[in-house]
PDB file with one MODEL, atoms N, CA, C and O in Angstrom:
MODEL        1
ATOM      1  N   UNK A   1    -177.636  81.507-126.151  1.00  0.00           N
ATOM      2  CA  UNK A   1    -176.811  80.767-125.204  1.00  0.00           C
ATOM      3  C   UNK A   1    -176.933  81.366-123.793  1.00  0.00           C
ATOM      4  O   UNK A   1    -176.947  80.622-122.812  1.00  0.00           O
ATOM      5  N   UNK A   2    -177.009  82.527-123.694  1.00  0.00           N
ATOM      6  CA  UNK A   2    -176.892  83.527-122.278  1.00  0.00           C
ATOM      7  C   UNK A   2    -178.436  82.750-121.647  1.00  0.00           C
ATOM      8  O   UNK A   2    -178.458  82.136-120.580  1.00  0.00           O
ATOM      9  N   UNK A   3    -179.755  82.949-122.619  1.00  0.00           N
ATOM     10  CA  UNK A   3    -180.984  82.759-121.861  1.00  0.00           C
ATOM     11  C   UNK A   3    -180.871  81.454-120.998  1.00  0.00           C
ATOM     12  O   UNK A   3    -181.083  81.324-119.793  1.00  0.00           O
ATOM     13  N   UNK A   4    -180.403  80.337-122.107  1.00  0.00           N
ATOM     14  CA  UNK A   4    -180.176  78.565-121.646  1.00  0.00           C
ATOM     15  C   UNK A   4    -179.451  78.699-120.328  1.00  0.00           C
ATOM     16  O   UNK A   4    -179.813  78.081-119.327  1.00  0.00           O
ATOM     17  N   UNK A   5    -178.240  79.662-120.354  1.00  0.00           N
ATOM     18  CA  UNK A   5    -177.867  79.489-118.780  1.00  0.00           C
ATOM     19  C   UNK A   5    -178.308  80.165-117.685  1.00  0.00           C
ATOM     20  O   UNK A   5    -178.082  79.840-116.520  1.00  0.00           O
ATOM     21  N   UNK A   6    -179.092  81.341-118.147  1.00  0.00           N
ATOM     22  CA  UNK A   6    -179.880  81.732-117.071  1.00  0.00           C
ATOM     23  C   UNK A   6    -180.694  81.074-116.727  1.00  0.00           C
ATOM     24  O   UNK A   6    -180.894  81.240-115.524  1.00  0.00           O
ATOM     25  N   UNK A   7    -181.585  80.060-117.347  1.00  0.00           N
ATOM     26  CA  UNK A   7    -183.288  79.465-117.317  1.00  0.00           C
ATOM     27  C   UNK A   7    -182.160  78.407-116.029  1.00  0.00           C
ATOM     28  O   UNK A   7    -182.401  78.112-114.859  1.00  0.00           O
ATOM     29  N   UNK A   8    -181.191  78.148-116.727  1.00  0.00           N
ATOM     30  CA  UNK A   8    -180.456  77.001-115.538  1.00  0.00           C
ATOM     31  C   UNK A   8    -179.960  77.490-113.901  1.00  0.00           C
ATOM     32  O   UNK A   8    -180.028  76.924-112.810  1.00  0.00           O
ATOM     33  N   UNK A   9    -179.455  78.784-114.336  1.00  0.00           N
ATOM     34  CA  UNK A   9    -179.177  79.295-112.896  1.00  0.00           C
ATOM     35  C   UNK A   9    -180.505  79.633-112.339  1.00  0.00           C
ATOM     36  O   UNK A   9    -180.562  79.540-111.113  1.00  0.00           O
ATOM     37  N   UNK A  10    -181.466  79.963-112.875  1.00  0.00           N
ATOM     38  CA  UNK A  10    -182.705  80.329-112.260  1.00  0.00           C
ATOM     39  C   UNK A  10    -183.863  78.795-111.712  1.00  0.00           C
ATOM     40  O   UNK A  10    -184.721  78.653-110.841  1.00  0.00           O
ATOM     41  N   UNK A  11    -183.288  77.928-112.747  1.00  0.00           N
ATOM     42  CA  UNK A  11    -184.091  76.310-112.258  1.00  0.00           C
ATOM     43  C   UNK A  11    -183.165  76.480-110.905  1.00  0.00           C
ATOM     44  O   UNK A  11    -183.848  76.611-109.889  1.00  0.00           O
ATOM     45  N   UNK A  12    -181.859  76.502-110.716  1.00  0.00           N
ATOM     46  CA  UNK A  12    -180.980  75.914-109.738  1.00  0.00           C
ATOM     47  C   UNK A  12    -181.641  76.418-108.036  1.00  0.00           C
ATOM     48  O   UNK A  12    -182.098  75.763-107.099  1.00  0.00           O
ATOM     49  N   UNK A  13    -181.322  78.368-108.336  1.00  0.00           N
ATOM     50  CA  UNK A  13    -182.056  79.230-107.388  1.00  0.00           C
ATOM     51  C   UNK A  13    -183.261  78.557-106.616  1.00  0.00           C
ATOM     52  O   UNK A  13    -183.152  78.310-105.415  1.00  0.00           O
ATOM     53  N   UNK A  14    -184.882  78.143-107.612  1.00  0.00           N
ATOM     54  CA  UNK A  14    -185.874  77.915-107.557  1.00  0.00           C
ATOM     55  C   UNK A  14    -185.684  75.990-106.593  1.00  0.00           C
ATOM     56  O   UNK A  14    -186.259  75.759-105.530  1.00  0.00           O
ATOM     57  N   UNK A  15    -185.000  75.189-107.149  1.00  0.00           N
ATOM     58  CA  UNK A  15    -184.550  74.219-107.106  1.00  0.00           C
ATOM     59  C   UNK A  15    -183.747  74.020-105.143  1.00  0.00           C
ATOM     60  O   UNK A  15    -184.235  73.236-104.329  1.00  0.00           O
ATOM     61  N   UNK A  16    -182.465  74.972-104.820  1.00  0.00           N
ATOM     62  CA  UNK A  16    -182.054  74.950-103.892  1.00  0.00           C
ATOM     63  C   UNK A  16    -182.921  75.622-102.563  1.00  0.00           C
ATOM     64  O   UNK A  16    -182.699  75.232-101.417  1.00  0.00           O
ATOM     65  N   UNK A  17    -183.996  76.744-102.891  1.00  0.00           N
ATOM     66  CA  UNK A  17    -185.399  77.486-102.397  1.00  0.00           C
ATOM     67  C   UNK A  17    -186.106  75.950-101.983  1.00  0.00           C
ATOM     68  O   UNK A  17    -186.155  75.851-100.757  1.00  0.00           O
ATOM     69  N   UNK A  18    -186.543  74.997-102.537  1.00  0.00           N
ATOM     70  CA  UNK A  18    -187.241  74.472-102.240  1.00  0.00           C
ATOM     71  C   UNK A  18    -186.812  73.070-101.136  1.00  0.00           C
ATOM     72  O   UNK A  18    -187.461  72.495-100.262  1.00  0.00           O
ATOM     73  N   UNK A  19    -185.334  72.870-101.701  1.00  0.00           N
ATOM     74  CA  UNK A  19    -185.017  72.076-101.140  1.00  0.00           C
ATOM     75  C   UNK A  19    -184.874  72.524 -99.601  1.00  0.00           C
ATOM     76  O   UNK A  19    -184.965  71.682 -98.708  1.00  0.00           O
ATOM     77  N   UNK A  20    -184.673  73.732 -99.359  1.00  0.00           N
ATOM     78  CA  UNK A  20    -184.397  74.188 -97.767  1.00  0.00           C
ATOM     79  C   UNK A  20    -185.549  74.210 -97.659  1.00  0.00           C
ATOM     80  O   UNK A  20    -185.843  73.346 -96.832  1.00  0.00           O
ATOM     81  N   UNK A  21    -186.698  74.865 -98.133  1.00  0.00           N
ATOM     82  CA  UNK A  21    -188.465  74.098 -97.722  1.00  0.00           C
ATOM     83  C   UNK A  21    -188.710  72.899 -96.757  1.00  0.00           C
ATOM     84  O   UNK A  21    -189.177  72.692 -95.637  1.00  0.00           O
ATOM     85  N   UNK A  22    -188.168  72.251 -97.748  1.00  0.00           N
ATOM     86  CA  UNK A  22    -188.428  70.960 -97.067  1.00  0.00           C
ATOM     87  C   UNK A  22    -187.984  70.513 -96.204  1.00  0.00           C
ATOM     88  O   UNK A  22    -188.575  69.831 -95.368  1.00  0.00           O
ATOM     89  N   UNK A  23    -186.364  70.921 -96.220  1.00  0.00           N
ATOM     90  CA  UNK A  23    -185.364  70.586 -94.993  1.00  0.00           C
ATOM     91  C   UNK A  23    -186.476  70.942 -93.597  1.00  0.00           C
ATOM     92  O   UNK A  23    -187.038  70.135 -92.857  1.00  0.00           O
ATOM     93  N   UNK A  24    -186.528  72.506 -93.587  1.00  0.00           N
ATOM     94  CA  UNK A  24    -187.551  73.233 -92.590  1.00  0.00           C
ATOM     95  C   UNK A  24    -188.214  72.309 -91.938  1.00  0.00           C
ATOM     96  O   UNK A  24    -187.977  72.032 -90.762  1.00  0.00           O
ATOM     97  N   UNK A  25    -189.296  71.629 -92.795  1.00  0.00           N
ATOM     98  CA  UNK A  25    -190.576  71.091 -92.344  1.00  0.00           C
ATOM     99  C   UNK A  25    -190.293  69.637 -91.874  1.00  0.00           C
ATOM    100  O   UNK A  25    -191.236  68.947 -91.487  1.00  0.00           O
ATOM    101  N   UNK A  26    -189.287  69.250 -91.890  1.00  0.00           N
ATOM    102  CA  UNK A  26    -188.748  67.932 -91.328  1.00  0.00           C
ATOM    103  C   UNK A  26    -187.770  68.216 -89.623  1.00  0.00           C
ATOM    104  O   UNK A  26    -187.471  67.405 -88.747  1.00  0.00           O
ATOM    105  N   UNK A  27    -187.567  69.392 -89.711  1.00  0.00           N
ATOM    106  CA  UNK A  27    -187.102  69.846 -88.145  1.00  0.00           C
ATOM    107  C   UNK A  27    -187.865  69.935 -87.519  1.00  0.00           C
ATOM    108  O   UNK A  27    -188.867  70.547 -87.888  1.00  0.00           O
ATOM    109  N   UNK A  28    -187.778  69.310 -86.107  1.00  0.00           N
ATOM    110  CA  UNK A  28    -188.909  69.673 -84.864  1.00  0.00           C
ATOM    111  C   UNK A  28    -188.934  71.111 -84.698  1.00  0.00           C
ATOM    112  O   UNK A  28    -187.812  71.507 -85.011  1.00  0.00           O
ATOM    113  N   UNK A  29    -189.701  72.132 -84.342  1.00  0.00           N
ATOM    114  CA  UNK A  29    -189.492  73.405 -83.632  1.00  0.00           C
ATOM    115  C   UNK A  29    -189.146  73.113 -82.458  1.00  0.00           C
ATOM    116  O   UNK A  29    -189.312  72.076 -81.815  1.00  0.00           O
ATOM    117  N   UNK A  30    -188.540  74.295 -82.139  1.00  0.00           N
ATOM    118  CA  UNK A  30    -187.619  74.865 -80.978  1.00  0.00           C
ATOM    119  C   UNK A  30    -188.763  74.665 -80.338  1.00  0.00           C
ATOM    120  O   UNK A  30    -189.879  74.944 -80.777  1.00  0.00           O
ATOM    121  N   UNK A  31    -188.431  74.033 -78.973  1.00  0.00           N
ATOM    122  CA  UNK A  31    -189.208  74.055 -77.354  1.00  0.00           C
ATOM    123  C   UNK A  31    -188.794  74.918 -76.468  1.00  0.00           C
ATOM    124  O   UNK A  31    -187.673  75.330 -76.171  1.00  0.00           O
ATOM    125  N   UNK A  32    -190.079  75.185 -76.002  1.00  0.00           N
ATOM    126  CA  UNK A  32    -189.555  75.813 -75.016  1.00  0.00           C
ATOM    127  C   UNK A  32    -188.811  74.926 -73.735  1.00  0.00           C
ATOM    128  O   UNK A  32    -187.855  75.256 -73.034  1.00  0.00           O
ATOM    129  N   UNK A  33    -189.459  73.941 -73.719  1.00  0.00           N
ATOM    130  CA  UNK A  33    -189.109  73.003 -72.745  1.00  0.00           C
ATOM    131  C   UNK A  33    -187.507  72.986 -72.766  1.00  0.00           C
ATOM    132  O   UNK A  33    -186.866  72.861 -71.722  1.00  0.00           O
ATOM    133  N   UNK A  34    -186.804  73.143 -74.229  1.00  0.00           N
ATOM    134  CA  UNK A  34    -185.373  72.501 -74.556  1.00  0.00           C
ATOM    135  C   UNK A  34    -184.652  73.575 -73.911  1.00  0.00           C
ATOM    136  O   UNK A  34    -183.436  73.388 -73.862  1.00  0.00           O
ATOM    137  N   UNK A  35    -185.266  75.117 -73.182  1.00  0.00           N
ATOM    138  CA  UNK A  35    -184.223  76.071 -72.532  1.00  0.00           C
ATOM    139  C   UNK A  35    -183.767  76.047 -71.400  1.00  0.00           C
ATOM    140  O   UNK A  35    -184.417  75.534 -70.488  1.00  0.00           O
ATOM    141  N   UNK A  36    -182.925  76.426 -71.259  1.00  0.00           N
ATOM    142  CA  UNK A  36    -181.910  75.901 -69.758  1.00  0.00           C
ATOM    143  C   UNK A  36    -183.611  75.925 -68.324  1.00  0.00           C
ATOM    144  O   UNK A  36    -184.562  76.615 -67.957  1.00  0.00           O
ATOM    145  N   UNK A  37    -182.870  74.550 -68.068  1.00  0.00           N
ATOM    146  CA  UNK A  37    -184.101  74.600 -66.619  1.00  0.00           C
ATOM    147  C   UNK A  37    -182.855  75.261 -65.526  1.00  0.00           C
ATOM    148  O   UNK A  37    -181.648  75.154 -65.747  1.00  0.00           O
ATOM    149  N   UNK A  38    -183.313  75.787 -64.611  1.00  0.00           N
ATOM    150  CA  UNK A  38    -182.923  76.362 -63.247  1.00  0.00           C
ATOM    151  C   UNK A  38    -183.405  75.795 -62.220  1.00  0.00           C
ATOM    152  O   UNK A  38    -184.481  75.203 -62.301  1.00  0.00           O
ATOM    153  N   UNK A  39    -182.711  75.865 -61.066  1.00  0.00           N
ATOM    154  CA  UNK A  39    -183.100  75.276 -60.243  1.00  0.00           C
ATOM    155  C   UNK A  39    -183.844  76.367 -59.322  1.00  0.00           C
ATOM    156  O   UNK A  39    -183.616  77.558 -59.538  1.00  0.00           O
ATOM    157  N   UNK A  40    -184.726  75.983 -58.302  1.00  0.00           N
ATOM    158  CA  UNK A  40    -185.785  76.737 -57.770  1.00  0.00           C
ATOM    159  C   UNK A  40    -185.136  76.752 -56.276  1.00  0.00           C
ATOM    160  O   UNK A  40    -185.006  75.673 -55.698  1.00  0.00           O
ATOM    161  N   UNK A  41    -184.848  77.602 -55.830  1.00  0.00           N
ATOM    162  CA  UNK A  41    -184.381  77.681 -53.898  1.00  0.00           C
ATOM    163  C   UNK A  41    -185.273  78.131 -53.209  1.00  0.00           C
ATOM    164  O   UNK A  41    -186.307  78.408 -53.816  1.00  0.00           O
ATOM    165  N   UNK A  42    -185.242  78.402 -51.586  1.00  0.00           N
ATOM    166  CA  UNK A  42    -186.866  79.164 -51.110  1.00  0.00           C
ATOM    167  C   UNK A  42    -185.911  80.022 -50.459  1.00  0.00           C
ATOM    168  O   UNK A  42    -184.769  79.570 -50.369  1.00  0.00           O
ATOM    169  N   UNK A  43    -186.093  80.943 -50.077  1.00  0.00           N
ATOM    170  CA  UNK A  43    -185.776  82.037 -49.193  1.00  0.00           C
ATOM    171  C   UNK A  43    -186.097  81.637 -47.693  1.00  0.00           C
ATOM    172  O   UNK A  43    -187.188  81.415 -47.169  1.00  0.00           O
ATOM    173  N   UNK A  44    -184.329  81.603 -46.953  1.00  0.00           N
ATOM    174  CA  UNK A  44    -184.519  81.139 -45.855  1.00  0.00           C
ATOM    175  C   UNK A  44    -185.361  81.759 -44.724  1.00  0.00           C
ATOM    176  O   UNK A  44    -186.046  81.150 -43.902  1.00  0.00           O
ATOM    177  N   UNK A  45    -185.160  83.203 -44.850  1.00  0.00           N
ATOM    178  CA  UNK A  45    -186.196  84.043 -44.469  1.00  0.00           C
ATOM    179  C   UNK A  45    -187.853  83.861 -44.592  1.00  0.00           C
ATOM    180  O   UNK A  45    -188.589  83.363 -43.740  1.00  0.00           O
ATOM    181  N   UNK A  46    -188.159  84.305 -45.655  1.00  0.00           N
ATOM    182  CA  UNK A  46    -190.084  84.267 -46.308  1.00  0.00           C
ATOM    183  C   UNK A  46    -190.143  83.194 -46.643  1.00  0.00           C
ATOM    184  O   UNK A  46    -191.340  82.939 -46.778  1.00  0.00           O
ATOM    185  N   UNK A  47    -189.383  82.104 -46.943  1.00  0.00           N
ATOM    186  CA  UNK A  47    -189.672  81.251 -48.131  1.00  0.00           C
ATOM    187  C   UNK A  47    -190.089  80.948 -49.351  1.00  0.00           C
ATOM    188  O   UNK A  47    -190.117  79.770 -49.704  1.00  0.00           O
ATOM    189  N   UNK A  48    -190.520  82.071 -50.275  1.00  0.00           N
ATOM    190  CA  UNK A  48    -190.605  82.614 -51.288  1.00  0.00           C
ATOM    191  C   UNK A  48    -189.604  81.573 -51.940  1.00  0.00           C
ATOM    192  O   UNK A  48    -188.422  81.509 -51.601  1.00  0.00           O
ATOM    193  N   UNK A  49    -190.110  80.860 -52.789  1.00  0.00           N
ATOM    194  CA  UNK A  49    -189.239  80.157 -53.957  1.00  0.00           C
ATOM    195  C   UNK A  49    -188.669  81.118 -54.587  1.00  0.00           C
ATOM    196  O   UNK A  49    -189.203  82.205 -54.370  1.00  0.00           O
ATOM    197  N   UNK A  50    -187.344  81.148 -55.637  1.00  0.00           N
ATOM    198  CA  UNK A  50    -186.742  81.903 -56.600  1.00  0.00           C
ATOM    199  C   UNK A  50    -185.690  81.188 -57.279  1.00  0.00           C
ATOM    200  O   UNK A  50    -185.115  80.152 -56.948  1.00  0.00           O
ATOM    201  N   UNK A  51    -185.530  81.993 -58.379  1.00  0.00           N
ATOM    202  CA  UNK A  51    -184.382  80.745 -59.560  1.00  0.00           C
ATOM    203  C   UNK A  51    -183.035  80.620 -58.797  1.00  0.00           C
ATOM    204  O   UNK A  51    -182.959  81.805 -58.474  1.00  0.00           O
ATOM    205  N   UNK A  52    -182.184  80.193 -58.395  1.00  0.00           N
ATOM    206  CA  UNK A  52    -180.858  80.326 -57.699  1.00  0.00           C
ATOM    207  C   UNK A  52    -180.163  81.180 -58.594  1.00  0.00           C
ATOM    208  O   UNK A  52    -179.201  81.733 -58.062  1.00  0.00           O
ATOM    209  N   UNK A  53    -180.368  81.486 -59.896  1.00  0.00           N
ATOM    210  CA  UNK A  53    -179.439  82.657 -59.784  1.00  0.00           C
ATOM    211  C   UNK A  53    -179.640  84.382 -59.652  1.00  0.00           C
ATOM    212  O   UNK A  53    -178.999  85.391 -59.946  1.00  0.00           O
ATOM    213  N   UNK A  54    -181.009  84.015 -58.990  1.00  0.00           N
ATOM    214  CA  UNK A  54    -181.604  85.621 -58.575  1.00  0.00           C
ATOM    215  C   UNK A  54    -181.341  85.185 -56.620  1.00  0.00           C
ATOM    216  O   UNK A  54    -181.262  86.209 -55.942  1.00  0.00           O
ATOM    217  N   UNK A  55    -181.261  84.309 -56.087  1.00  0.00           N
ATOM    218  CA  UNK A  55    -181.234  84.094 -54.959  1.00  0.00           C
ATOM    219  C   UNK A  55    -179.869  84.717 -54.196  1.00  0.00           C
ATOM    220  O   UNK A  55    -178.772  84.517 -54.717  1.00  0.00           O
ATOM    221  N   UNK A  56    -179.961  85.367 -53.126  1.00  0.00           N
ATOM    222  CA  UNK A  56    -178.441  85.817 -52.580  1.00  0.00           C
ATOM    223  C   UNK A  56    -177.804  84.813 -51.501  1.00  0.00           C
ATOM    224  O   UNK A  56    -178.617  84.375 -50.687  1.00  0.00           O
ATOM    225  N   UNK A  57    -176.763  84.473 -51.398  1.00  0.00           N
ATOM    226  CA  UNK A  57    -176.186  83.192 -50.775  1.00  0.00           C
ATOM    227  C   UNK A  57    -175.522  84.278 -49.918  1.00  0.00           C
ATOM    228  O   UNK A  57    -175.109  85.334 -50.397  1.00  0.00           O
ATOM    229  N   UNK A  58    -175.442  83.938 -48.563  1.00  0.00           N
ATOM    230  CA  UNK A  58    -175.008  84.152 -47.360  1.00  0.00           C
ATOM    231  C   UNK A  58    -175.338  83.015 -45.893  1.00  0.00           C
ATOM    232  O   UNK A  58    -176.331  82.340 -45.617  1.00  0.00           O
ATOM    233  N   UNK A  59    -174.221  83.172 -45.294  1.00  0.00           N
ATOM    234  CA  UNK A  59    -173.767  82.232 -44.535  1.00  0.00           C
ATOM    235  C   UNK A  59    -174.352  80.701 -44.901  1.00  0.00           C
ATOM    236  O   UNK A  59    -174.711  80.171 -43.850  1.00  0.00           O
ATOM    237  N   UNK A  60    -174.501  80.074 -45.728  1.00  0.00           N
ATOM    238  CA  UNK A  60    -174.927  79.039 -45.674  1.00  0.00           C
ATOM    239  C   UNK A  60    -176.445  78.820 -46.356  1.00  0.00           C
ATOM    240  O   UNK A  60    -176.906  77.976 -47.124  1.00  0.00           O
ATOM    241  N   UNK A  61    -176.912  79.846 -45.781  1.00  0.00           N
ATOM    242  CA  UNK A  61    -178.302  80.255 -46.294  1.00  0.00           C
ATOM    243  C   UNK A  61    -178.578  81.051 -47.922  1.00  0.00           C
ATOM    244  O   UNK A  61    -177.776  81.504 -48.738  1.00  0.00           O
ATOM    245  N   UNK A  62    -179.570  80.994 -47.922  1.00  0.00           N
ATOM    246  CA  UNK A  62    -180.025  81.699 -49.372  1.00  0.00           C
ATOM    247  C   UNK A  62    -181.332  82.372 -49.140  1.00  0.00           C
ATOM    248  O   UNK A  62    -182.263  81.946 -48.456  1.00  0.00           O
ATOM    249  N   UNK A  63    -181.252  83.716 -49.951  1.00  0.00           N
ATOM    250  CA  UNK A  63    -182.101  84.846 -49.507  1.00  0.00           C
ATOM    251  C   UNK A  63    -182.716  85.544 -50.716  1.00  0.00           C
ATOM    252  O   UNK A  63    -182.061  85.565 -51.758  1.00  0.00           O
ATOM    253  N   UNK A  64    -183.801  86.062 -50.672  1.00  0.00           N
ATOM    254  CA  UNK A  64    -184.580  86.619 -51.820  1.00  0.00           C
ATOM    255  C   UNK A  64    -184.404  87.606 -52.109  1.00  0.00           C
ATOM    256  O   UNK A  64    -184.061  87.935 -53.244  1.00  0.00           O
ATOM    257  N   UNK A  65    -184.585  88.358 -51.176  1.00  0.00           N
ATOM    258  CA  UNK A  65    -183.784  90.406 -51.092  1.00  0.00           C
ATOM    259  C   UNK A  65    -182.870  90.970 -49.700  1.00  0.00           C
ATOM    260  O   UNK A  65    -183.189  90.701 -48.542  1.00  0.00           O
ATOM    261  N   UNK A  66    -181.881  91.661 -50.025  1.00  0.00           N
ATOM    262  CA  UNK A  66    -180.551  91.970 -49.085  1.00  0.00           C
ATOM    263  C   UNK A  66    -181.192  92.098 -48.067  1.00  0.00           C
ATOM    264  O   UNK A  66    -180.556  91.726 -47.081  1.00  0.00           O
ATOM    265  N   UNK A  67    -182.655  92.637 -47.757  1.00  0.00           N
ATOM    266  CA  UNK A  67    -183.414  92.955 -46.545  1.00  0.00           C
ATOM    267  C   UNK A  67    -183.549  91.502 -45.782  1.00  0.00           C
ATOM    268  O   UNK A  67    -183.284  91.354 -44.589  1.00  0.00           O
ATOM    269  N   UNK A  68    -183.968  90.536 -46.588  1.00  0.00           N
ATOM    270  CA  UNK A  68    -183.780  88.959 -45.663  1.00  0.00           C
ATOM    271  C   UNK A  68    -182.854  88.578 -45.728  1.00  0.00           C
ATOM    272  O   UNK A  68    -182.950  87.367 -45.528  1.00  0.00           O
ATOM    273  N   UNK A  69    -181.624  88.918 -45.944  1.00  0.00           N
ATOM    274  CA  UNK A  69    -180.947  88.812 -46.152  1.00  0.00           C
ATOM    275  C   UNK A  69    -179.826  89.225 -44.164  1.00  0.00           C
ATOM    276  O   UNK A  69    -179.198  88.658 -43.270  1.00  0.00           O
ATOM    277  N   UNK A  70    -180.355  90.672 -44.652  1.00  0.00           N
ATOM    278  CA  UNK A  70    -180.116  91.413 -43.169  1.00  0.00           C
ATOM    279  C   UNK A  70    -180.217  90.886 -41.646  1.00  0.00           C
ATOM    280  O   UNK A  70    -179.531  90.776 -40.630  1.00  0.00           O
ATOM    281  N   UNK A  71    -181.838  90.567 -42.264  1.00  0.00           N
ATOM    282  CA  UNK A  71    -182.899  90.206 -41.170  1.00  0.00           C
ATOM    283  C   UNK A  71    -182.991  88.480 -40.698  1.00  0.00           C
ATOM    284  O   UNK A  71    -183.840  88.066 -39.909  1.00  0.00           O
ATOM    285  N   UNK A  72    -181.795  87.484 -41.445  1.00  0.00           N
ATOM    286  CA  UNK A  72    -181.377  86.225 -41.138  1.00  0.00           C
ATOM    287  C   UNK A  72    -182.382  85.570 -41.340  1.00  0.00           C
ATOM    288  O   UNK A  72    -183.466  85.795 -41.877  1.00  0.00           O
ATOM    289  N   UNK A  73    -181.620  84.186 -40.543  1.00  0.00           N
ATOM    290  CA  UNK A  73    -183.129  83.101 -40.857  1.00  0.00           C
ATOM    291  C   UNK A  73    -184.061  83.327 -39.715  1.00  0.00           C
ATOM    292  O   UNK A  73    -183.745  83.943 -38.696  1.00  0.00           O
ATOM    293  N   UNK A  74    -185.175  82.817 -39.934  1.00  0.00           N
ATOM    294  CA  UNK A  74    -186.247  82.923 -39.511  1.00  0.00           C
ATOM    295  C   UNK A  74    -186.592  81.454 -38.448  1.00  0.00           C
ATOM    296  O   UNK A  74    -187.680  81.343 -37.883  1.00  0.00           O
TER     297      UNK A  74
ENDMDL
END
């Protein structure tokens, strides 16, 4: 009696293993495309594009490093 319910818990194991298999292979993979986009600013100074949240905001303007920052717009 013990083996009959093991062979069953072990079909079940083998059984629920496969079914997440399959689940798997029916999901798109992860994109990269699907990760947060950012927006791109230029440095009022150099103009150097950068993500806005590496960009430093002062007076109105937006700056790449505290040095153009210093050194204003251009």
């Amino acid at each position: 009696m013990i083996k009959i319910l093991l062979l069953i818990a072990i079909g079940f194991v083998v059984w629920s293993l496969f079914r997440t298999y399959l689940r798997s292979l029916n999901t798109p993979p992860a994109s990269t495309r699907d990760s947060i986009v950012e927006d791109m600013v230029k440095c009022a100074h150099c103009g150097v594009n950068l993500p806005r949240s590496e960009a430093i905001y002062s007076g109105g303007e937006l700056y790449c490093t505290p040095e153009h920052q210093k050194l204003g717009k251009r």
